[in-house]
N, C-alpha and C positions, 0 to 999 in steps of 0.2 A: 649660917644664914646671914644674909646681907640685911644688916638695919637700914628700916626707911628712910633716916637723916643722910646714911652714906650715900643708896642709892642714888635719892635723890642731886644729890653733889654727882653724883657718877653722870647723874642722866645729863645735870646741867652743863659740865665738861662736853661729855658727846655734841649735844646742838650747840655748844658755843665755838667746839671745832668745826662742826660740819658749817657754822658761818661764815668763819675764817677760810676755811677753802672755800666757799662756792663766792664771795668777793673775790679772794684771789685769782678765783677761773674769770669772773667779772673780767676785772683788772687786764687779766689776760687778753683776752678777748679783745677788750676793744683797744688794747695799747696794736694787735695788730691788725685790726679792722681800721683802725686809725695808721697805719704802717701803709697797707693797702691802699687805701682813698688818698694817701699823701702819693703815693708811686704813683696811680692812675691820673691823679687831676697836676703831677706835673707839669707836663704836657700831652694834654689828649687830644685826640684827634680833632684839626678844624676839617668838618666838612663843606661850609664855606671858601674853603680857598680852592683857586679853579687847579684841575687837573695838569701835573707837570707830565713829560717823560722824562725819566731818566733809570738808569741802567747800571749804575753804581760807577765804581773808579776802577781803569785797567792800567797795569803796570810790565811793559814788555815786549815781544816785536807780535807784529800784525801777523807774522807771516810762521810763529810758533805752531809746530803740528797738532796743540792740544791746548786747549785753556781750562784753566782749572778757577772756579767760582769758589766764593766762602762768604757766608753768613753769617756775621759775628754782629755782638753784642757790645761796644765800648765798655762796658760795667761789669761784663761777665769774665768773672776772674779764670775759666777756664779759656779762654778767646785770647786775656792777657799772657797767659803761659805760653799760646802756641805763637802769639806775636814778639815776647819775647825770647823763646826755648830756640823755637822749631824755624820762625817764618825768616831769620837770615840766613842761615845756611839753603834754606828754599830757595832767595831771591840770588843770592851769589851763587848756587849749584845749578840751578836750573830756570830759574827767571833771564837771568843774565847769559848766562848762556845760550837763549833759544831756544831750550827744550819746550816749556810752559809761558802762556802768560798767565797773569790772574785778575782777576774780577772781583774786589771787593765790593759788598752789598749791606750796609748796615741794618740789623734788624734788633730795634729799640724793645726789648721785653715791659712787661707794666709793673715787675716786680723791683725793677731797677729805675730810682724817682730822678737822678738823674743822668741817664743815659741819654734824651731827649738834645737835652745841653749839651752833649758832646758829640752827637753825631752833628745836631748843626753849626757847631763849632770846626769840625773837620770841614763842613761842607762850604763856609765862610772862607778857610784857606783854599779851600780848589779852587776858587774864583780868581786865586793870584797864584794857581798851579804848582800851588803845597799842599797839596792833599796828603802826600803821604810821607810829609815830614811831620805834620802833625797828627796824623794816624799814628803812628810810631811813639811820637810826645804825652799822646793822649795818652796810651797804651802802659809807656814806660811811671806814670804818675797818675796814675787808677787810683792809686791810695790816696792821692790830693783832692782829687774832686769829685770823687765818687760819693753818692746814700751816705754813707758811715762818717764819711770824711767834714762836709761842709753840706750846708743849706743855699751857700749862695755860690754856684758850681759857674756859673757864667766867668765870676770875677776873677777864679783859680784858673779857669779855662787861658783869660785875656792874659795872665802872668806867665802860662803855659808858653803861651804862641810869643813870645819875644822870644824863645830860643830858637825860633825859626829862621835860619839865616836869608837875608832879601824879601822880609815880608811887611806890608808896608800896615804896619799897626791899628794906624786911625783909619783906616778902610774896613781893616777885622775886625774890631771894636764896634764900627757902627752896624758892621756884618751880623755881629752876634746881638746886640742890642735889637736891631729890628726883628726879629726873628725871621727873615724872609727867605730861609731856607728849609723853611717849615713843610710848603708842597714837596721839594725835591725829599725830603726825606721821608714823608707818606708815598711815595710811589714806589722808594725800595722798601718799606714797610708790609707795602700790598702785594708787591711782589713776592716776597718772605711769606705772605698769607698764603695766596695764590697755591705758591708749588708746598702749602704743609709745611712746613719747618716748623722740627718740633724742641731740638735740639742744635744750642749756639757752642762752639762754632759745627756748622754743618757745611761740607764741599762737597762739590760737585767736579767729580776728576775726570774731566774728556764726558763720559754719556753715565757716571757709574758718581750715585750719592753715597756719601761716608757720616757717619754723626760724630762729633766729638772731636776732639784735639788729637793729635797723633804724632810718636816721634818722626824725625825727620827719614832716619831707615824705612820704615814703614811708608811715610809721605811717597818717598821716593822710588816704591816697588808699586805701588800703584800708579805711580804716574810713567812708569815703563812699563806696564801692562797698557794703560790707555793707549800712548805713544805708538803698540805692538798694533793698535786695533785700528789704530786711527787712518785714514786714506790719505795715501802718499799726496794726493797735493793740498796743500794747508788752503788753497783757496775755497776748497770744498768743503769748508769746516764752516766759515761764514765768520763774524763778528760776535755772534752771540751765541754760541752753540751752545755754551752750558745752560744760557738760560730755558733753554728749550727740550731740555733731556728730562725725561719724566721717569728716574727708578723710582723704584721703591723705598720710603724709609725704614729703617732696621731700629727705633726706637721711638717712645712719646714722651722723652721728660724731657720740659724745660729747665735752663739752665743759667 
């Protein structure tokens, strides 16, 4: 039989753990409810600023039989593997070649605080038609100025962009500091809404949507399948075909 002195000690153990954990779920809680509200209020959406068009960045000849789209995430460490695994042997096999061009489309997740920073840091070098020396920079130095890395991601970004060869600084600098690439990146944002994207990086090969990153073998058995499908004159493709091919997607987690 358990004496009422011990009991009692037993019982006060039990509630002064069950305290201990349920602060510690507190704790929990709102270290990522507070994670959360830090990603979203980043950079959130101005609905005040007037509507841009824009269509992301294409890199390759006009007159390539198929264009292949991709919806990445600057922050999404799966997006950085296939930028840096997959995406040179792409651009030297088959960018460069004429097979493909492609269509980058940034799409800013709210889980990633800043990601915001770096798409309109890429979008501040297109303006002096480095987009994707600094795509590649970004990419290559994820762990510098990414969530985990720094609070103050603009400033890593502007240290970033000096390895940009012929790009003229004090132009990118006031580029990023204004944030006035704010609309062009809600329009590839909306667009990312628009066709579903649920999954970064996500491509669109010729008429035919893919989720996820993929080796280069792979990359490039479906972009000879599209290539097979596609109508002999590339003028009949248009400018924008991928954006406009409505599959299916094959998954819903974001990434």
């Amino acid at each position: 039989m358990v004496k009422p002195a011990a009991k009692k000690r037993s019982n006060s153990a039990f509630y002064i753990l069950l305290a201990v954990v349920a602060i510690a779920g507190v704790g929990i809680i709102t270290y990522l409810t507070t994670r959360t509200g830090d990603a979203r209020n980043a950079s959130p959406i101005d609905p005040t600023l007037p509507a841009v068009k824009s269509e992301g960045y294409v890199i390759g000849s006009a007159t390539a039989p198929i264009e292949v789209t991709e919806f990445a995430d600057f922050e999404c460490p799966a997006c950085e593997r296939f930028a840096s695994i997959t995406e040179p042997d792409v651009r030297a096999r088959l960018v460069n070649a004429g097979t493909i061009r492609m269509r980058f489309i940034d799409y800013p997740l709210p889980m990633h605080r800043n990601t915001w920073n770096a798409s309109r840091a890429a979008a501040c070098a297109n303006v002096q038609g480095k987009f994707w020396e600094m795509h590649d920079l970004i990419y290559a130095n994820q762990d510098r100025w990414n969530g985990e890395a720094t609070s103050s991601p603009d400033k890593v970004l502007k240290e970033i962009a000096r390895q940009v060869p012929g790009l003229d600084q004090s132009k990118f600098d006031a580029c990023v500091d204004s944030k006035e690439m704010q609309a062009k990146i809600q329009a590839h944002y909306n667009i990312a809404q628009q066709r579903q994207i649920n999954v970064t990086p996500t491509f669109y090969i010729g008429n035919t949507r893919f989720e996820g990153a993929m080796p280069f073998d792979e990359f490039k058995k479906q972009v000879e399948l599209a290539v097979a499908a596609a109508p002999k004159n590339p003028a009949a493709l248009g400018g924008d075909t991928s954006l406009k091919a409505e599959a299916p997607a094959k998954g819903s987690t974001k990434k």
